[in-house]
C-alpha positions in Angstrom: 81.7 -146.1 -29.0 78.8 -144.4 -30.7 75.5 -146.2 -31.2 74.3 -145.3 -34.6 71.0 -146.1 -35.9 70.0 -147.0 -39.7 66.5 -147.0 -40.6 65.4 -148.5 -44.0 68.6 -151.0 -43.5 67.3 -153.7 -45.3 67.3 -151.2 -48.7 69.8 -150.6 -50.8 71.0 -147.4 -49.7 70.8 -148.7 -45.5 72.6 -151.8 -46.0 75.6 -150.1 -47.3 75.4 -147.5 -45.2 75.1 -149.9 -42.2 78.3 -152.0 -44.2 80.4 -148.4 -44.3 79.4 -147.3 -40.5 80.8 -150.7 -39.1 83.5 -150.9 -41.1 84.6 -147.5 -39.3 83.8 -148.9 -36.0 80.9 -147.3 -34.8 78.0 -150.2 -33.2 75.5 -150.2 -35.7 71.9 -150.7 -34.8 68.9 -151.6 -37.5 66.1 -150.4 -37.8 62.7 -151.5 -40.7 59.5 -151.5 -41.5 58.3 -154.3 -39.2 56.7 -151.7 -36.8 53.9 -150.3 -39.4 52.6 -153.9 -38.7 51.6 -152.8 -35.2 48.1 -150.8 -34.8 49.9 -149.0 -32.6 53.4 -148.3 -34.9 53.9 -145.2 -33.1 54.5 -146.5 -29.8 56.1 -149.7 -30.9 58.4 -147.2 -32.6 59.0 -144.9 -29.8 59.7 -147.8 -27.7 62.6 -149.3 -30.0 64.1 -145.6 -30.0 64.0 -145.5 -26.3 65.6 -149.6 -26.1 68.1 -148.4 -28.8 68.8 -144.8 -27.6 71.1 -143.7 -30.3 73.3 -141.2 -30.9 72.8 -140.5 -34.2 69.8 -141.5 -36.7 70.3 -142.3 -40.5 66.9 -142.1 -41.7 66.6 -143.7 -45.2 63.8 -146.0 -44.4 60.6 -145.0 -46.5 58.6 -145.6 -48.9 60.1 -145.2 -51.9 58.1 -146.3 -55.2 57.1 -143.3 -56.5 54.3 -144.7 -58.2 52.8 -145.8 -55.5 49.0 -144.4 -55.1 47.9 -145.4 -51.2 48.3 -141.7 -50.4 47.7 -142.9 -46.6 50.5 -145.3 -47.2 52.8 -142.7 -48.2 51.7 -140.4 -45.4 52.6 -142.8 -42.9 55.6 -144.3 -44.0 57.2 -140.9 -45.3 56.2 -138.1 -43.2 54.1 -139.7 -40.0 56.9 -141.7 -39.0 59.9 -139.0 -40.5 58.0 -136.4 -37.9 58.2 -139.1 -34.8 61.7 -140.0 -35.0 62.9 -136.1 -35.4 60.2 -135.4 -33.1 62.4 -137.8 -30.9 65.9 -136.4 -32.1 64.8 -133.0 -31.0 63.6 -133.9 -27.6 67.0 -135.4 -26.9 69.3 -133.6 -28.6 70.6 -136.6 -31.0 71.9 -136.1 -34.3 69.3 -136.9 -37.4 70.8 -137.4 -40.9 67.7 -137.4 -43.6 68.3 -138.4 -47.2 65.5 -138.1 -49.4 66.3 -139.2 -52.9 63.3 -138.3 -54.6 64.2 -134.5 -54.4 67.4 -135.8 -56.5 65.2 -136.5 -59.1 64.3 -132.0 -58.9 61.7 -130.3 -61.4 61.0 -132.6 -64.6 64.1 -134.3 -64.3 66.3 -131.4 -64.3 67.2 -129.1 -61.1 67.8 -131.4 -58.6 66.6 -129.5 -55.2 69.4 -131.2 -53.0 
């Protein structure tokens, strides 16, 4: 059976998705936020990668108010911790799926980009 991981899966979006993925049968492993309250987050997060070793990722875990101002926030939450877990992915040849809803939202509300 496939180990599938969900990031974000405390969100809307990942704890439907983790709902859906068990329902088909696949083991579904969680994944939130809690690490960005380590100093170290990366390695905290590398290390529950390697104790989860996944076959697939889900990655909907990020920050997602967009009117939030912490620019540093955003950075780490949305593309600091997006790079380490493809980075990850890559290395082992493991399936990422990234949804990003903001590019829904496209060019002044029209043209969505995905």
């Amino acid at each position: 059976m496939s180990t599938l991981l969900v990031t974000g899966s405390s969100g809307f979006i990942g704890k439907n998705l983790s709902d859906v993925l068990y329902q088909l049968g696949f083991n579904v492993e969680h994944l939130d936020a809690e690490y960005f309250g380590d100093e170290d987050w990366g390695t905290t997060l590398f290390n529950q990668l390697n104790e989860i070793e996944p076959d697939a990722i889900f990655h909907v875990g990020a920050c997602s108010n967009t009117l939030e101002s912490n620019v540093q926030l955003m950075m780490l939450q949305n593309y600091e911790s997006t790079k380490l877990i493809s980075d990850w992915c890559f290395d082992r040849g493991r399936k990422l799926i990234y949804s990003s809803s903001a590019a829904n939202y496209g060019v002044k509300g029209k043209f969505p980009s995905n």
